[in-house]
C-alpha positions as CSV (number, residue, x, y, z in Angstrom):
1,X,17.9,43.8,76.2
2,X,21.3,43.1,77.2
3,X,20.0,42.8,81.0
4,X,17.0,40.5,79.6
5,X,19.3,37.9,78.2
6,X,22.1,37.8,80.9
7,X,19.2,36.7,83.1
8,X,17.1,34.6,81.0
9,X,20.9,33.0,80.6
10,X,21.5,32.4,84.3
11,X,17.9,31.2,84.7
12,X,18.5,28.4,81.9
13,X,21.6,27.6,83.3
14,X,20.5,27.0,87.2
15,X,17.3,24.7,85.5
16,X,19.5,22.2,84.0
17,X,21.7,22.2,86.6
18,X,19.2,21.4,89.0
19,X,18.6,17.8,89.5
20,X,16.3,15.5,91.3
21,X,17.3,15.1,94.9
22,X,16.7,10.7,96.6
23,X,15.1,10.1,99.8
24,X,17.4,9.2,102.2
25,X,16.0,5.3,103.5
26,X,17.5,3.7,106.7
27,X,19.6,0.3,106.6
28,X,20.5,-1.9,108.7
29,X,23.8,-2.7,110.4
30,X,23.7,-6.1,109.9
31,X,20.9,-8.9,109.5
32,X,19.2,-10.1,112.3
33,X,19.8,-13.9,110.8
34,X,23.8,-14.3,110.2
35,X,25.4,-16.1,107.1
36,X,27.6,-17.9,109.2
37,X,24.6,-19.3,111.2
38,X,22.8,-20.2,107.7
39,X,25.6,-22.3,106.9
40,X,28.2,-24.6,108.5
41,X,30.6,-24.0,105.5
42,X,32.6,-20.7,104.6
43,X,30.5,-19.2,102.1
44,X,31.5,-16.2,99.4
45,X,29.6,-13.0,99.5
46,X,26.6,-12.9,97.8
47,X,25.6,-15.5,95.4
48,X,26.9,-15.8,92.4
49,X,25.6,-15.0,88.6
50,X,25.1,-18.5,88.0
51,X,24.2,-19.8,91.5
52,X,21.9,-22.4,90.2
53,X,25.1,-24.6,89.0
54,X,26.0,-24.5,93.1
55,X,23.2,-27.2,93.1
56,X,25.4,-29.6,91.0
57,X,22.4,-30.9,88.0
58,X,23.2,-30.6,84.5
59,X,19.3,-30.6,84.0
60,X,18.6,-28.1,86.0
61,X,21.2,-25.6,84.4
62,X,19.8,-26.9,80.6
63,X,16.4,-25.8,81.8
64,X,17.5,-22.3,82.8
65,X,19.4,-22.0,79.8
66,X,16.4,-22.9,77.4
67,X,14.1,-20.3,79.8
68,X,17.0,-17.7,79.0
69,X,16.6,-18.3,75.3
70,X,12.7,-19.2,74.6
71,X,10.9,-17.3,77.6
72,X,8.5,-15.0,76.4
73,X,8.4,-12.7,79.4
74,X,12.1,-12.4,78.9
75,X,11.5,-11.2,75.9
76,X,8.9,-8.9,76.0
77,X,11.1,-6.8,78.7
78,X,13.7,-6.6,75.8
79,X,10.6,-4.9,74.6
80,X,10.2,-2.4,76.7
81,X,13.6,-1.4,76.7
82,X,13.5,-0.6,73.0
83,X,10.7,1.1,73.5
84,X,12.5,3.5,76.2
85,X,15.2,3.9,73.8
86,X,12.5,4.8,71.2
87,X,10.9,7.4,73.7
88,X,14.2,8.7,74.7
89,X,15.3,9.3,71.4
90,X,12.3,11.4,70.5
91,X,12.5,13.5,73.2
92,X,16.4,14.8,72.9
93,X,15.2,15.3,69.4
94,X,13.7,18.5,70.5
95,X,17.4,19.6,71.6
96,X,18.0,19.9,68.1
97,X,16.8,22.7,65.0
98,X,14.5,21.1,63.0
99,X,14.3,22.1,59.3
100,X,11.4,21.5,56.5
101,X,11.4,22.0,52.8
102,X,8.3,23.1,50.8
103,X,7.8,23.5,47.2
104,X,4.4,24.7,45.4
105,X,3.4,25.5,41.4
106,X,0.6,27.4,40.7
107,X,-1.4,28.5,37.6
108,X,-4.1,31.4,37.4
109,X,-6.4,32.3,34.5
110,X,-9.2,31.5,32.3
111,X,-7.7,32.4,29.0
112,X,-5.0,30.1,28.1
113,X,-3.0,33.0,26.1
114,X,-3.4,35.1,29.5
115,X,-2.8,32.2,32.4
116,X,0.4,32.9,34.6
117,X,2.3,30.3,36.4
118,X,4.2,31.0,39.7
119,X,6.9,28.6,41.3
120,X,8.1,28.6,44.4
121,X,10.3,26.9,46.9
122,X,11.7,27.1,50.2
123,X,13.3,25.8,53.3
124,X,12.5,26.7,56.7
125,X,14.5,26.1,60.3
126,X,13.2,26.8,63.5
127,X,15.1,25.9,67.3
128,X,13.0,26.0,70.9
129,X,15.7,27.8,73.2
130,X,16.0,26.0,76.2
131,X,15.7,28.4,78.5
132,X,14.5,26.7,81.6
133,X,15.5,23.6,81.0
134,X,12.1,21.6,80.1
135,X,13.6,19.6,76.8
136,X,16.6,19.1,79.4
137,X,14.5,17.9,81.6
138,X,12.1,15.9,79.5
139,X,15.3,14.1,77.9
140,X,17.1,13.0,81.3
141,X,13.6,11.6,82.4
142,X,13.4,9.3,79.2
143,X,17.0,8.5,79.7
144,X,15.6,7.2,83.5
145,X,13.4,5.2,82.1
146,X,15.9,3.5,80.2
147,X,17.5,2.4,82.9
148,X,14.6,1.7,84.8
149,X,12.7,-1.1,81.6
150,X,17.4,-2.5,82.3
151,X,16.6,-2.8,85.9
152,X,12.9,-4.4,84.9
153,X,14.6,-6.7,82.6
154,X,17.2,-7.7,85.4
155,X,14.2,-8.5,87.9
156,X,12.2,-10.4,85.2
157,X,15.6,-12.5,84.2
158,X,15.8,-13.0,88.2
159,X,12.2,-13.8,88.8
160,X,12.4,-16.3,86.2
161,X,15.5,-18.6,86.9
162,X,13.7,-18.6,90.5
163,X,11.0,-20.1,89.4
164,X,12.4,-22.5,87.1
165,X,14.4,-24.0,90.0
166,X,11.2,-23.9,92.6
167,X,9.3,-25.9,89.6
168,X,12.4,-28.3,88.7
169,X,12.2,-29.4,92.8
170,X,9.1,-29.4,93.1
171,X,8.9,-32.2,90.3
172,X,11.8,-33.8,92.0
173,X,10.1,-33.9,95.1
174,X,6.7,-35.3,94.0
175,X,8.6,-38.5,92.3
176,X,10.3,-38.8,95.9
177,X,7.1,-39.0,97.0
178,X,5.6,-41.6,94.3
179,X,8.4,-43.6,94.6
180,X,8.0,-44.0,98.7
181,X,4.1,-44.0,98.0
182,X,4.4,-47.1,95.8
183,X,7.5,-48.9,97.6
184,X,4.7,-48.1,101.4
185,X,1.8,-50.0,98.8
186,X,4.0,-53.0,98.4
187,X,4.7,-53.4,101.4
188,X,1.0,-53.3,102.3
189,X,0.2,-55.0,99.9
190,X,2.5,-57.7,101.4
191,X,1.5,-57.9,104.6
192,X,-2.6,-58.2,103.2
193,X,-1.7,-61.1,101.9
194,X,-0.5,-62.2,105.2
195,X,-3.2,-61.4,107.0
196,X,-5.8,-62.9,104.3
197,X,-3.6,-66.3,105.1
198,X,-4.5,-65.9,109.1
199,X,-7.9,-65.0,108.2
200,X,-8.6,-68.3,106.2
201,X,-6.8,-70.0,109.2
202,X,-9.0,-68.2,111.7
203,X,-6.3,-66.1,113.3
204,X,-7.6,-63.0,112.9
205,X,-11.2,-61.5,112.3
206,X,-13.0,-59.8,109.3
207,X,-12.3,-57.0,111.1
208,X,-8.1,-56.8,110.7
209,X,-8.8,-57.7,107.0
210,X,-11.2,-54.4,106.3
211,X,-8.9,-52.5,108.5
212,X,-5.5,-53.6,106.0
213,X,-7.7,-53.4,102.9
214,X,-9.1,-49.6,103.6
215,X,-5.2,-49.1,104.3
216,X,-4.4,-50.0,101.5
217,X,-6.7,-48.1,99.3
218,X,-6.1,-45.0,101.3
219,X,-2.2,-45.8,99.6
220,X,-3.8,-46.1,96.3
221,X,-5.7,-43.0,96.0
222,X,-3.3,-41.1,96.9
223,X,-1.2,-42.0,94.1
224,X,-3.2,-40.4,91.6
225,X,-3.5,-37.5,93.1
226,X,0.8,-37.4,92.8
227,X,0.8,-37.9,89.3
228,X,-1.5,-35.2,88.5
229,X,0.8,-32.7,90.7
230,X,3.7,-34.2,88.7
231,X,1.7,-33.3,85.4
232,X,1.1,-30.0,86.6
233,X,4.8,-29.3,88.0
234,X,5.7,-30.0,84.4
235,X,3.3,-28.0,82.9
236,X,4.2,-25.0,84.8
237,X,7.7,-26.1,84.1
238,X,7.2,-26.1,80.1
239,X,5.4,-22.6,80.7
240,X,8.2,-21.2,82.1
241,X,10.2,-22.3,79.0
242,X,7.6,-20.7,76.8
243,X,7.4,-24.9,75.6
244,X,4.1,-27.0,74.9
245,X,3.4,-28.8,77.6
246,X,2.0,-31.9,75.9
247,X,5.5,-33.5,75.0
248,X,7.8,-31.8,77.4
249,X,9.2,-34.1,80.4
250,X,12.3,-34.0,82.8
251,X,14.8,-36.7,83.3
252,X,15.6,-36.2,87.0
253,X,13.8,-38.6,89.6
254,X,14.7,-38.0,92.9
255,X,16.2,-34.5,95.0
256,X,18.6,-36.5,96.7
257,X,20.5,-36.0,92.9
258,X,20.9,-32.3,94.3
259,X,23.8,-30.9,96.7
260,X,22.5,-28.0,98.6
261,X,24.5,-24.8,97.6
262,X,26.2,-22.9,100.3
263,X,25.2,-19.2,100.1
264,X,25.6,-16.6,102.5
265,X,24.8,-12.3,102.3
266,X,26.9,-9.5,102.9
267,X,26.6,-6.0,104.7
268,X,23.2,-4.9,104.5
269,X,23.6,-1.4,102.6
270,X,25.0,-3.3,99.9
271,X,21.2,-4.8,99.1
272,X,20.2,-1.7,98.1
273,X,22.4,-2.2,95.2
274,X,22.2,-5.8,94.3
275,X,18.5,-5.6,94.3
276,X,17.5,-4.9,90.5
277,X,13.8,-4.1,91.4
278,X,15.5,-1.3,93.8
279,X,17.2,0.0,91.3
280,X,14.6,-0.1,88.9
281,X,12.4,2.2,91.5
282,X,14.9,4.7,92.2
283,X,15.4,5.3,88.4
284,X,11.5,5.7,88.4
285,X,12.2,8.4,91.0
286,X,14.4,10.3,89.5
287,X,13.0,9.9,85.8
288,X,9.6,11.6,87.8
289,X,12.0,14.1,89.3
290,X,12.7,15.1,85.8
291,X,9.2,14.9,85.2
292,X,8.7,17.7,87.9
293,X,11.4,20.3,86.5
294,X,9.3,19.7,83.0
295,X,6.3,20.9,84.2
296,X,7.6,23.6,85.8
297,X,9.4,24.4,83.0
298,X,6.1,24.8,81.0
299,X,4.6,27.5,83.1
300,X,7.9,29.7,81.9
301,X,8.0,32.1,79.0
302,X,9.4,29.9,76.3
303,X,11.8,31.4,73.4
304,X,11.8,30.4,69.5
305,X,13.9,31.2,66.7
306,X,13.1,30.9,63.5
307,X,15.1,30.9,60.1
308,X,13.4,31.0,56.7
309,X,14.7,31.6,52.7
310,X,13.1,30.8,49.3
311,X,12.9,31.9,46.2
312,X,9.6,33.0,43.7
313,X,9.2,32.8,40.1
314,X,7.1,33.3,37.5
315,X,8.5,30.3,35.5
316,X,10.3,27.2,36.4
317,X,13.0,28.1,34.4
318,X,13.8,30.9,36.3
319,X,13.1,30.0,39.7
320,X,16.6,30.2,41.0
321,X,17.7,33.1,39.4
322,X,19.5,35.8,40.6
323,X,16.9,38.6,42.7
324,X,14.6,35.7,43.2
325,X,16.0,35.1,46.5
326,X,13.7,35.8,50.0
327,X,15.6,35.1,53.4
328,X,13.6,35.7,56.7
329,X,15.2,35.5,60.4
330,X,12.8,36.4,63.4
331,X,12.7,35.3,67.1
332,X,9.4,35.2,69.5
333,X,9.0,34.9,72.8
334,X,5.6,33.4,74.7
335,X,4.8,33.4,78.0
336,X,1.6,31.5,78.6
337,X,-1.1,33.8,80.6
338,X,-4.1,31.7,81.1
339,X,-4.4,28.2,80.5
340,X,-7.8,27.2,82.9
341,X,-5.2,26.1,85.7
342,X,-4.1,22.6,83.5
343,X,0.0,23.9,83.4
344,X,-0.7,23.8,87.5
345,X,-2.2,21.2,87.5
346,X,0.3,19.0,85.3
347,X,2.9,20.5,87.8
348,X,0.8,19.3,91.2
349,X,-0.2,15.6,89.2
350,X,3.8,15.3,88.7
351,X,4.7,16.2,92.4
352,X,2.3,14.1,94.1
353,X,3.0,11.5,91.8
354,X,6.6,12.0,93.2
355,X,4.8,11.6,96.5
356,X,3.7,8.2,96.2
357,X,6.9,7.0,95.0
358,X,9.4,8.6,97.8
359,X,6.5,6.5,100.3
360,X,6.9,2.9,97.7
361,X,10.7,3.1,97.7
362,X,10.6,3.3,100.9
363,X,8.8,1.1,101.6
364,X,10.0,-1.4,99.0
365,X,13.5,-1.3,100.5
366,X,11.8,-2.2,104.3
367,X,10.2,-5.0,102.2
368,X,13.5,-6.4,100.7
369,X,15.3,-6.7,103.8
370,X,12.0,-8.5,105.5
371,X,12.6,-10.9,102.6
372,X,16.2,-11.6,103.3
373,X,15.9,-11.6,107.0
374,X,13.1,-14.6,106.7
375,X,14.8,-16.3,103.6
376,X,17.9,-16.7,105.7
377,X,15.8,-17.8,108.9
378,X,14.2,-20.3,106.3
379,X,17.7,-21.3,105.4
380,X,19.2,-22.2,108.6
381,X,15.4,-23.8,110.2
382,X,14.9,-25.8,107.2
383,X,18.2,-27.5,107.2
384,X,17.4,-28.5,111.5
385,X,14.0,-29.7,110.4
386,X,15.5,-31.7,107.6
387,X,17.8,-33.9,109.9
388,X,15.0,-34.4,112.3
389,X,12.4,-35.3,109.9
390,X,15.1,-37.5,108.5
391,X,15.4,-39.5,111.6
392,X,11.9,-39.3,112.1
393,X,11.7,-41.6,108.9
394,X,14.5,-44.0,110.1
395,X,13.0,-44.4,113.4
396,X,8.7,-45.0,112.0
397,X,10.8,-47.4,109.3
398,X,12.2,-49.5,111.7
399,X,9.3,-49.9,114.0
400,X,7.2,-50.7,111.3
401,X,9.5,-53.4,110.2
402,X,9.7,-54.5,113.9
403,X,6.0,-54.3,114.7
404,X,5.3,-56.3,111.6
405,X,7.9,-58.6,112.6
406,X,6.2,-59.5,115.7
407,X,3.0,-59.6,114.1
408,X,3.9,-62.1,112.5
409,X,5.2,-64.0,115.6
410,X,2.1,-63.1,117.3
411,X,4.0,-60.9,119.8
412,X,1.5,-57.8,118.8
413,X,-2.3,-57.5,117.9
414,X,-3.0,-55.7,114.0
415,X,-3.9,-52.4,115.7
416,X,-0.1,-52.0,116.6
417,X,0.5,-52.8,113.5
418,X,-1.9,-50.1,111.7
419,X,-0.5,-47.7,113.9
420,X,3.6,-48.2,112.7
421,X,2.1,-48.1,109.2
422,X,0.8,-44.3,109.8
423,X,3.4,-43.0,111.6
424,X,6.0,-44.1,108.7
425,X,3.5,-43.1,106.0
426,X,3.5,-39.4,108.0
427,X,7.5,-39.4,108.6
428,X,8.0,-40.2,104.9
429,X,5.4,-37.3,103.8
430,X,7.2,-34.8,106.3
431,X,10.7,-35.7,105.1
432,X,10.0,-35.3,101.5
433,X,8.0,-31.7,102.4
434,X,11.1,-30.7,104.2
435,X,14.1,-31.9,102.1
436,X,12.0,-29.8,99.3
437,X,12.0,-27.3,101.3
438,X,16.1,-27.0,102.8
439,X,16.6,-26.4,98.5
440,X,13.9,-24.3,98.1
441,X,15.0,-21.6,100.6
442,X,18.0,-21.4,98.8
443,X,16.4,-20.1,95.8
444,X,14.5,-17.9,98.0
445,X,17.8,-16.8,99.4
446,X,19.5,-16.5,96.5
447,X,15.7,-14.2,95.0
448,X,16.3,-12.0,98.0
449,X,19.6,-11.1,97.5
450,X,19.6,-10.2,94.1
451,X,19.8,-13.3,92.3
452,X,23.6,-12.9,91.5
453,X,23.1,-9.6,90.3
454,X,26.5,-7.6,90.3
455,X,24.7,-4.4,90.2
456,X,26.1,-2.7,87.4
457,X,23.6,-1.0,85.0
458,X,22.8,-3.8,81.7
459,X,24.0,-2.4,78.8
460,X,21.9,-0.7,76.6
461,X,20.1,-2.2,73.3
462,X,20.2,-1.4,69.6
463,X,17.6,-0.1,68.1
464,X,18.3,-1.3,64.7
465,X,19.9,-4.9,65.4
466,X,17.0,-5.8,67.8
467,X,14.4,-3.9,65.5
468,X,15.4,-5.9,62.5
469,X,13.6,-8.9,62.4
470,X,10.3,-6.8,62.9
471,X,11.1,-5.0,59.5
């Protein structure tokens, strides 16, 4: 017996010592796109937790704070984390005796002069020995998964302030683009009227007038076509901010209110921290690690002890007398013997399930530095094709003010004329499209590395403060 219990001992003791071994995932020794060649500037590293106030807007920082407060995504993460906590309280429950009262009164007989009553009450305790570790195990899975609905949470709070500030520019962008459409239509406008003068004069044909006129409604339909993007930037925008969209609106009017935010990244290895939605899936590996030690666990003989005492009377009065007492203390063991293959099979489900995350780790980490490695290529391209595209502009301004200047002297035919107008209508569409996108890549940036995350595990929740208001 003695021999029994030593090793049943050791064989406990091993189990819960035993925990889930990590792949081990290759990193890079540096990214293939510098920081110093995303930015002119010396730059900290990483961004920071509030890297959104780097692009200098009061709006835009209101905006992320109301997402922060009303965002319904946010909070249904908060959600899931009480929920973990819920789960992983449940299961180190089972670490723990569990005892049960029971009471019951009786009466027998048809003659009333000849019934008897009988009372009785008792309490009963019983404890699951841990003998190979499976409530161990079960319990530092659900503790996992607690940090993994944190890491979730992180990623969500992330995911969100990105897109509130994609949104914000995007609105930003398609007023910079009304605004030039509308300032382009006066000027057509302008010049029709000019050209309608020569026509009643017989300096030009029919044919110059229909080709200004179709120019000019080209211009017009084109507006419309803004305003509903505008509409449905701020829809999306209100959406985001868990906000009607029918009365919600933005002050800001142009991006040029925006200074672009230096932000550079640091060694490589360091991603695999600062990435929440990293984080979240190695805690989903080890949680399933657990899981794996569990089901092992259940194939094992499993130990109970059990502790019972009451006491039995004939009358109520007399139920706790002395020599009514009953005590009972007993232990069993079970082994299971047959079970149609389903323990083995629980077992095999875990480990393949353990399978497919090592691979989508893996491969999530390859993924996260491909996202880095073309948000800082984005970074440092986008800023080169915003100074040409801004010369671009400057340059198809200037000869459309010079052709239309010699138009007017008769130094040029119309057709020259047409032609400027185009190439300044396409300069000012390509500058707007890239100045929105020299800010947007650093929000992708910023996404990629973490979003400011400092990588330290979120605090956990209370149950009963955030469970409250439910009550």
């Amino acid at each position: 017996m003695n021999r029994f219990v030593c090793s049943v001992s050791v064989l406990a003791l091993l189990s819960a010592c035993a925990a889930p071994s990590q792949p081990a995932v290759n990193t890079p020794q540096a990214f293939l796109i510098t920081p110093s060649a995303a930015t002119d500037e010396p730059a900290a590293v990483w961004p920071s937790q509030q890297w959104w106030t780097g692009f200098e807007n009061d709006e835009l920082s209101a905006l992320i704070a109301r997402a922060a407060e009303n965002n319904r995504n946010l909070k249904a993460s908060v959600a899931r984390i009480l929920q973990a906590e819920a789960s992983a309280k449940a299961a180190g429950a089972a670490l723990f005796p569990s005892l049960s009262a029971s009471g019951s009164i009786s009466r027998a007989g048809g003659d009333a002069r000849a019934d008897t009553t009988s009372t009785q009450a008792g309490l009963s305790a019983s404890y699951q020995v841990d003998l190979f570790g499976q409530v161990s195990a079960n319990t530092a899975a659900a503790a996992q998964r607690i940090d993994s609905s944190l890491y979730d949470r992180e990623t969500v709070r992330i995911t969100l302030f990105s897109d509130v500030a994609t949104t914000y520019l995007q609105v930003l962008s398609i007023r910079d683009r009304l605004r030039l459409a509308e300032e382009r239509l006066r000027i057509a406008e302008n010049l029709l009227s000019l050209v309608e003068t020569q026509r009643r004069i017989g300096v030009v044909s029919d044919l110059e007038l229909s080709q200004q006129r179709s120019a000019i409604a080209s211009q017009r339909a084109s507006i419309p076509a803004l305003k509903v993007s505008e509409r449905q930037s701020l829809d999306a925008l209100a959406v985001l901010l868990s906000t009607l969209p029918e009365e919600f609106a933005v002050e800001g009017r142009t991006l040029a209110t925006l200074k672009l935010p230096t932000i550079a990244a640091g060694l490589p290895a360091s991603l695999l921290e600062r990435r929440p939605d990293l984080r979240k899936a190695e805690s989903d590996l080890k949680a399933n690690g657990y899981d794996v030690a569990a089901a092992r666990a259940a194939r094992l003989p499993s130990l109970q002890l059990t502790a019972s005492g009451g006491t039995a009377s004939d009358s109520l009065s007399g139920l706790f007398n002395s020599g009514t007492f009953i005590t009972n203390l007993g232990a069993s063991l079970a082994a299971p013997i047959f079970q149609g293959g389903r323990l083995q099979a629980n077992e095999q489900a875990a480990r393949a399930r353990r399978m497919e995350l090592v691979e989508t780790y893996q491969q999530s980490v390859i993924a996260a530095f491909r996202d880095v490695e073309d948000a800082l290529a984005a970074a440092t391209q986008t800023g080169a094709q915003y100074d040409f595209a801004n010369e671009a502009y400057i340059q198809a301004a200037e000869a459309y003010r010079l052709a239309e200047l010699r138009y007017r002297n008769g130094a040029v035919n119309f057709q020259t004329v047409l032609n400027a107008q185009t190439a300044v209508l396409s300069a000012q569409e390509t500058l707007v499209s890239s100045g929105l996108a020299r800010l947007s890549a650093v929000v992708t940036l910023t996404k990629a590395l973490g979003g400011g995350w400092d990588g330290a595990t979120p605090q956990r929740l209370s149950l009963a403060d955030n469970l409250a208001p439910l009550n």
